[in-house]
C-alpha positions, 0 to 999 in steps of 0.5 A, a space after each residue: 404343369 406347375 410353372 412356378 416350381 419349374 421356374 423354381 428350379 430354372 432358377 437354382 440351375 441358373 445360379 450353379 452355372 454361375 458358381 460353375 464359371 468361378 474356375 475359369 475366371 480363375 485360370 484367367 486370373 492367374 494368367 493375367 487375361 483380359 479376357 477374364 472380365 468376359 465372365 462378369 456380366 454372365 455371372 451377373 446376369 445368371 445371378 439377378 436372373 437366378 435370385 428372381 426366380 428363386 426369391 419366392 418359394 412355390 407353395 405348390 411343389 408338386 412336379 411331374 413327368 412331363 414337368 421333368 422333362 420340360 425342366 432339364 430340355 430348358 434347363 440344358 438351353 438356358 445353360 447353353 445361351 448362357 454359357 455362350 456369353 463369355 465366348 461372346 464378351 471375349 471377342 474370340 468368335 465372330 458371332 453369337 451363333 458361333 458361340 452357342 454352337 460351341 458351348 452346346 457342342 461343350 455341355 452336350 459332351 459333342 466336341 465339333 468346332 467351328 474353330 481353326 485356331 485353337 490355341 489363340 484363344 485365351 487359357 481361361 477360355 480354353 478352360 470354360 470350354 473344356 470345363 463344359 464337357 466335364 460339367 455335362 458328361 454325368 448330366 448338368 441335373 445331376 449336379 444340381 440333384 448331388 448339391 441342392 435340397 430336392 425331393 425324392 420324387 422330383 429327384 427321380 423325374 430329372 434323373 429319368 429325363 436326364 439319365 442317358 440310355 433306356 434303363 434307368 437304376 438306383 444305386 442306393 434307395 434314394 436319388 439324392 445319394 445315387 447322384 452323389 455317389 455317381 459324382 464321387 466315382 466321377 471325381 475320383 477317376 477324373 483326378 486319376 486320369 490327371 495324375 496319370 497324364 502329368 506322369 506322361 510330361 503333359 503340363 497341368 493345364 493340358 492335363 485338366 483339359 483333357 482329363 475333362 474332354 475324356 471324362 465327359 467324352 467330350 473330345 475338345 482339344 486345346 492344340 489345333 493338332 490335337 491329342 497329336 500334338 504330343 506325339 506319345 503313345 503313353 499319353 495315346 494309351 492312357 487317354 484310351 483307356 479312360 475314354 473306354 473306362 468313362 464309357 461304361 455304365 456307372 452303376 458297374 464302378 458302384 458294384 465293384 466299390 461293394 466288393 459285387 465283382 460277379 455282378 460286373 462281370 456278368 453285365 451282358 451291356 459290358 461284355 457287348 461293349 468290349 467285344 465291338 471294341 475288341 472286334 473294330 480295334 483287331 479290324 482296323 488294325 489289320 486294314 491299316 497295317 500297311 499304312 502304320 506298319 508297327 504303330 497300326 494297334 495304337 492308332 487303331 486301339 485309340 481311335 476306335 475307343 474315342 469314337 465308340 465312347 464318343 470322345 472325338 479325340 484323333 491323333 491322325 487325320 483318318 478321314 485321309 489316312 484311314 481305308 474305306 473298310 476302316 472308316 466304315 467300321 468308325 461310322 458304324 461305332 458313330 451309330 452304336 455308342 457308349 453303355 447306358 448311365 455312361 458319359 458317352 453318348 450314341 445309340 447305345 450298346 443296349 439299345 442295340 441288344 435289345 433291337 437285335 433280340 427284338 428282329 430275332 423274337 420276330 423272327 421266331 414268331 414267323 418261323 414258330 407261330 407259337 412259342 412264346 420268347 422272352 426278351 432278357 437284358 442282363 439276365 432279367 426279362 425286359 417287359 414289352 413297353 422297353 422294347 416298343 420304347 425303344 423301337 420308337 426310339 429308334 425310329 425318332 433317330 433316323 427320321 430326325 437325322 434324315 431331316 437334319 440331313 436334308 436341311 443342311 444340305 442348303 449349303 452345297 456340301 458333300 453328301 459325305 460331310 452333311 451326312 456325318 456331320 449330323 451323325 456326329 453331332 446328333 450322337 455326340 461325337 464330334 468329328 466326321 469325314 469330309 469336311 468336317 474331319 478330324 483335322 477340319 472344322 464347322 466353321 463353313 456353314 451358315 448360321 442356319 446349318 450350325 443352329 440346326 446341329 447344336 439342336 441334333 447335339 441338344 437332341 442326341 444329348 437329351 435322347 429327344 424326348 425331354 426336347 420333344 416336350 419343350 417344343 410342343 405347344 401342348 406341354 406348355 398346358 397348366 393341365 394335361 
């Protein structure tokens, strides 16, 4: 392990993340809060921290694999413990575990509060919190891989740590490029989702923040209703669009800039995607008809695309107003995710296709001793290290949300809250059933249950590998 160039690097993240708090110290200014001194001390602290770390450049600037790992796992809880301090100088939460667990349920785009009143919290907080979820939507390396000077070959080992789903692709030969281009696409539709929310009569402000919880698939609200809160159904639509939209594999946006139309459409992962979307929307519709009447397609068409995306925005308390039917289809989207290269988080579509292909090749062994089947993705074959890759990741997930579940089982609630509250967070969407409903929060557990779930989040985010790293005393090693 070559410490002093991941200290390097630690060090550069430090102080982006301290340039990342400049918009928020803004909103503050601009309206006038006390609250905006709460952003100072951490700016300073991530600067002095940062410029030590960075003063001497390592002679040695080899990194590799497990380094990669190792770097984005500390990088993503360094930015967390520090992203915490502004919620903690600002007086709004009452402990320090309850802002780590916010701003880890901001960076890891989750969207679970501990919060019950929202909208007493000051705007320059309330930006910083969603301005979160859009800074860890695309992946916090990847910023710092579109702005800072790194080579190629680092580059690709943050990009393969960081990158959510199980194939990782360029789009253009060097990674430098691929992740400024995938933040230009970022940009862009983000500044549209804005300008088609404030064409809807929501405020700037509003706008922002919730362009940024949809970019991210992040689902952090700034009314304690939430998306409900505005009552219309252009406001519903388009925000389930762009929720949709921001779950798609963004190599496919790179195509359609090329004019690659065919490639797009022939995406195996993309047609999968829409197809559980289309199936889940016209299923819940139906089951929720008699309760909606004529609104049943809007409140199912939203729903089901915040939770397969990820999102967690709700614009009905479904965990009452729903049939059992329909929130199992919703567990069931908690599990499957968005795309692979997406902001969203879960499962992910391709990791199902490849599993089901997987239990079908095996059944065909027993059926056809001797034939020979080659799993495909997209059109291509897939070798056998990617499907074992992702059986054993599979495996990693239920054992680790089996364990979360039982640990949090401590303080006496419901199997029905402990056990989607994990999934929730461990996938990265926010809202359960029970207790921690759409319209609940996680406020009532203790400070062991809350650090145990900003862990899933961390986790789900990262798709346990690069945390598996970091806590493995073998990792730590100068030499493997």
């Amino acid at each position: 392990m070559n410490r002093r160039m991941i200290f390097h690097i630690l060090g550069k993240i430090l102080l982006v993340e301290a340039a990342l708090m400049l918009p928020s110290m803004a909103v503050g200014l601009i309206y006038g809060e006390k609250a905006t001194l709460s952003f100072i001390l951490p700016m300073g602290l991530l600067c002095l921290i940062g410029f030590l770390l960075t003063a001497k450049k390592p002679q040695n600037k080899d990194i590799y694999e497990r380094d990669g790992f190792f770097i984005v796992a500390s990088a993503w809880v360094l930015m967390s413990l520090f992203g915490a301090l502004p919620f903690y100088f600002s007086g709004s939460f009452n402990s320090f575990i309850d802002c780590f667990f916010e701003v880890v349920s901001g960076f890891t785009t989750t969207g679970s509060s501990i919060l019950s009143d929202i909208e007493a919290l000051p705007y320059c907080i309330l930006f910083w919190r969603s301005f979160t979820h859009w800074v860890g939507g695309m992946g916090v390396l990847v910023f710092v891989m579109a702005i800072l000077p790194l080579s190629e070959e680092r580059s690709m080992y943050l990009m393969r740590a960081e990158a959510p789903g199980p194939i990782v692709g360029k789009l253009v030969p060097k990674m430098k490029s691929t992740a400024r281009r995938l933040y230009g696409i970022y940009i862009v539709l983000t500044v549209i989702c804005v300008i088609f929310l404030l064409a809807g009569g929501m405020p700037l402000f509003d706008s922002l923040c919730h362009a940024f919880g949809t970019a991210g698939t992040g689902g952090f609200s700034i009314k304690n209703n939430g998306i409900a809160f505005y009552d219309s159904a252009y406001i519903e639509m388009v925000l389930a669009v762009f929720m949709l939209i921001f779950g798609i594999n963004f190599n496919l946006y790179y195509l359609i800039l090329l004019g690659n139309i065919k490639e797009v459409i022939k995406s195996e992962e993309l047609r999968w995607y829409l197809g559980i979307v289309g199936v889940s929307t016209l299923a819940v519709s139906l089951n929720i008809m008699k309760t909606f009447k004529g609104q049943s397609f809007r409140y199912a068409f939203f729903q089901v695309s915040s939770i397969i995306t990820t999102t967690g925005f709700a614009t009905t308390d479904f965990n009452v107003n729903f049939p059992e039917f329909s929130k199992s289809i919703l567990v069931l989207l908690m599990f499957i995710g968005a795309c692979a290269g997406s902001t969203g988080g879960g499962f992910k579509v391709s990791r199902l296709i490849i599993l089901i292909k997987s239990f079908k090749k095996e059944i065909r062994k027993l059926l056809h001793p001797r034939s020979v089947t080659v799993i495909k993705l997209e059109g291509k074959p897939i070798n056998s290290t990617l499907s074992h890759n992702t059986l054993a990741y599979f495996m990693m997930y239920i054992i680790i949300m089996i364990v979360s579940v039982i640990a949090i089982s401590v303080d006496n609630f419901d199997f029905t809250t402990n056990s989607t509250a994990v999934i929730s967070c461990f996938n990265n969407i926010g809202p359960g059933l029970g207790v921690v409903g759409p319209m609940g929060n996680f406020g009532g557990f203790s400070w062991f249950s809350k650090l145990i779930l900003s862990f899933n989040m961390l986790f789900g985010r990262l798709e346990i590998l690069p945390m598996l790293v970091l806590f493995n005393p073998m990792a730590w090693k100068k030499k493997s």
